[in-house]
N, C-alpha and C positions, 0 to 999 in steps of 0.2 A: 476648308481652308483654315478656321477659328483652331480644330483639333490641333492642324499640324503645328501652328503659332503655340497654341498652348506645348505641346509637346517640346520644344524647343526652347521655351520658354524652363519647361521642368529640367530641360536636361544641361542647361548653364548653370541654374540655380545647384543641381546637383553638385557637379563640377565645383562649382564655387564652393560650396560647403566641404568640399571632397580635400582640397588642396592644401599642401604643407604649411601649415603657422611656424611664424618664425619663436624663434626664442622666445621667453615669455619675460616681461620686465620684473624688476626689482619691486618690491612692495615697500611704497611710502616709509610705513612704522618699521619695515627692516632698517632700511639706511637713514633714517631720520625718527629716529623715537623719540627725541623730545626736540623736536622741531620747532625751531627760532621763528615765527613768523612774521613779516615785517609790519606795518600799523596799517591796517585801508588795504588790506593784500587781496587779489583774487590770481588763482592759477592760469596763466598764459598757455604754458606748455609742458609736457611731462614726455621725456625722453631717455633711454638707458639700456642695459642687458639687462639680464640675471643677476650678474655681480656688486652695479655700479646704476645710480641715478643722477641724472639732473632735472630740476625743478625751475620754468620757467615764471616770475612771477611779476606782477603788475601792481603798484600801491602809489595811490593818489598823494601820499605823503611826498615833502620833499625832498631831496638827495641828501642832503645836510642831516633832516632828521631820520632817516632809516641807516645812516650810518652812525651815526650818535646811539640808536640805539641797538644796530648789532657790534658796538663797541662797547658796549656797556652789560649787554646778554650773553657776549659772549666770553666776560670778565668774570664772568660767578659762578654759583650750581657746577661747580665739575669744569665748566670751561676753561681752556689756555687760548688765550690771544698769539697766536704763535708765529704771524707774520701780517701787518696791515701794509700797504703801498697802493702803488696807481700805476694802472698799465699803461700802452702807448696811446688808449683812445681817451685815458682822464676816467676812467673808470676805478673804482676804491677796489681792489681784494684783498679779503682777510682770509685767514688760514688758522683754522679753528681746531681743539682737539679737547674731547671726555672720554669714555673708558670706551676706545673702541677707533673703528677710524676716524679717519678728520674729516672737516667738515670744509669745504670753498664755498665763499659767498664773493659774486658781486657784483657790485651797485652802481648804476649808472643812471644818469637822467632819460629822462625818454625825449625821441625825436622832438617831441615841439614842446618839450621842457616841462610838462605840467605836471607830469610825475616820475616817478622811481622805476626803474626795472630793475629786480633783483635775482640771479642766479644762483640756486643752491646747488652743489655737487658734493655726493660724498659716493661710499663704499657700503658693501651690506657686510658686516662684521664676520671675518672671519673664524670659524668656531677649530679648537684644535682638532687634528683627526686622533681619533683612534689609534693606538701605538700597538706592534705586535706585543703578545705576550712571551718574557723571557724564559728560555726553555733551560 
């Protein structure tokens, strides 16, 4: 009886190992190479294709001050502040841009108010392709 268990046991596990993966995600330092990180930050969540990343994140700091300070980070070093507002939930987004795609941030208090949830979304830079050569 133990073999047949174990036999079955091997042959899920195969299976499992066997099965198509989905697309593979974006890499952090592709779409975020010089990555704004907010004060007290830890990673929540990381979600995305190939293409395109969002960065779910958590910092004990408070709303006031991580947006103070990606308003201020994201004012220098290359950066354009190129849209701040507040969506329908009271939530800040800004719309960021240096040599490459933009960058969406934002910033919302967290459910029982004690700190900051911060969303980063951007693009993995597109590189030009290769042109035929003129004949």
């Amino acid at each position: 009886m133990i073999p047949t268990k174990i036999r079955i046991a091997l042959a899920v596990l195969a299976l499992v190992g066997c099965r198509d993966k989905g697309p593979e995600m974006a890499q952090v330092y592709d779409v975020f190479p010089t990555l704004p990180m907010p004060p007290a930050a830890s990673v929540v969540s990381r979600e995305g294709s190939p293409e395109a990343l969002k960065l779910t994140l958590r910092s004990s700091a408070k709303p006031a001050k991580v947006e103070a300070y990606y308003r201020q980070t994201l004012s220098k070093n290359g950066w354009r502040l190129v849209s701040d507002a507040r969506d329908a939930e009271g939530a800040v987004v800004l719309l960021a841009q240096q040599n490459g795609p933009p960058l969406w941030v934002r910033i919302q208090s967290t459910k029982d108010s004690v700190g900051t949830m911060v969303e980063l979304a951007g693009a993995v830079p597109t590189r030009p392709k290769a042109g035929k050569p003129a004949s």
